[in-house]
N, C-alpha and C positions, 0 to 999 in steps of 0.2 A: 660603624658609623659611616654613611655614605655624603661622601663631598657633593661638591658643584658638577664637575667632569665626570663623573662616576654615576650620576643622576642624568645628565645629560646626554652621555652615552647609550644607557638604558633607555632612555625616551625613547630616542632618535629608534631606536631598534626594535622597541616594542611597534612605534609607530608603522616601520617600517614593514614589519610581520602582520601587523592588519590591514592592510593596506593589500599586499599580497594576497591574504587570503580572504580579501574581499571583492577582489577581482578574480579570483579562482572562484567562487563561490558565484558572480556573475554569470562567467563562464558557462559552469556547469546549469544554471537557469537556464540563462538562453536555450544549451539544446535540450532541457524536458519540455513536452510537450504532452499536453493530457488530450489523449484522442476520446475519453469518454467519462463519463462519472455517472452516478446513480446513488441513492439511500437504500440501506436496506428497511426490510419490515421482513416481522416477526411467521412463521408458521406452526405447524404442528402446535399450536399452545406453547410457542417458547418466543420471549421477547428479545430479538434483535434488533439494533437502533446503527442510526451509524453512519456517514460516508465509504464509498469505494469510488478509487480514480482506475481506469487504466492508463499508465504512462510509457510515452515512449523518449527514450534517452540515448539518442544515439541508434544505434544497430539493434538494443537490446526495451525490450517491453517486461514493465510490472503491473501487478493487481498490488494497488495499496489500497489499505484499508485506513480509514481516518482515527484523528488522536478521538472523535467520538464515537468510535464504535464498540457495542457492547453485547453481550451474547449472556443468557441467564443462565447458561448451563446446558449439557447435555452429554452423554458419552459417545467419543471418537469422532468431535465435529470436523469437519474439515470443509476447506474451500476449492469448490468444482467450479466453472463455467457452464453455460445452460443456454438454452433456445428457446422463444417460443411455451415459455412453462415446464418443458424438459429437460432435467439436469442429466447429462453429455459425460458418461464416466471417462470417456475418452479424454475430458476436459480435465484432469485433477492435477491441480496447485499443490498440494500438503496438507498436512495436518494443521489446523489453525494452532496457531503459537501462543496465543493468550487470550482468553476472556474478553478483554478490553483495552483499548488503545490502538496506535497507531502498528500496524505490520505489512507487511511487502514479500511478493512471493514472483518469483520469477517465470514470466513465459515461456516455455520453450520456444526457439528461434524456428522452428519449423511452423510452428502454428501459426494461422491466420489468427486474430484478434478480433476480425471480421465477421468471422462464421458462429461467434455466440454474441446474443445482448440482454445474455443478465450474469450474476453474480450469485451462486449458491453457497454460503454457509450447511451444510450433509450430514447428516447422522448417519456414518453408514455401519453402524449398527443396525438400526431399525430400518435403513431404507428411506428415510423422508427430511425431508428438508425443515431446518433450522431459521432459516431467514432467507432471503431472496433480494437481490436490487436488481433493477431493470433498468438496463446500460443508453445514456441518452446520448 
């Protein structure tokens, strides 16, 4: 059974902890900063749908992909960087992590972010691209 001071205690402290990491959570806002975003669209006959941001947070840059993004399938997709209609193997992110949803793949700190303005989902199996967003 929980009294009055045992209730009030707890308030006081929960409040206290959101409060906290609502301001941590500020915080960390303030410094991302989306330097580009784009949708993808589908290629080779495969439908891809979707946001991608590139974010920079600090010293350190991601490629997210949005809570809509979706990929119908394909064997050994992965996410490359590309130029100009050219996907840049120099450019390779990883192996995509899911199908669908939200995912985040880190830049290397050497790389410019600058030097590609799209976004390739890769079969590199086959050699051809899966979906494409072109980076605004």
């Amino acid at each position: 059974m929980i009294n009055r001071r045992t209730f009030l205690r707890t308030t006081g402290a929960v409040t206290a902890a959101t409060l906290l990491a609502s301001t941590a959570n500020t915080a960390i806002a303030q410094e991302m900063m989306v330097a580009s975003s784009g949708m993808f669209e589908g290629r080779s006959n495969h439908v891809t749908s979707g946001s991608v941001k590139i974010v920079k947070e600090g010293d350190r840059t991601f490629v997210d992909l949005g809570d809509d993004f979706s990929l119908d399938g394909g064997p050994d997709p992965r996410v490359i960087f590309g130029k100009d209609g050219e996907v840049n193997k120099e450019g390779y992110l990883g192996a995509l992590v899911s199908l669908t949803g939200k995912q985040r793949y880190a830049v290397p700190s050497v790389w410019s972010v600058a030097d590609y303005n799209e976004v390739y989902i890769w079969c590199e199996v086959a050699g051809v691209p899966l979906g494409v967003a072109s980076l605004k």
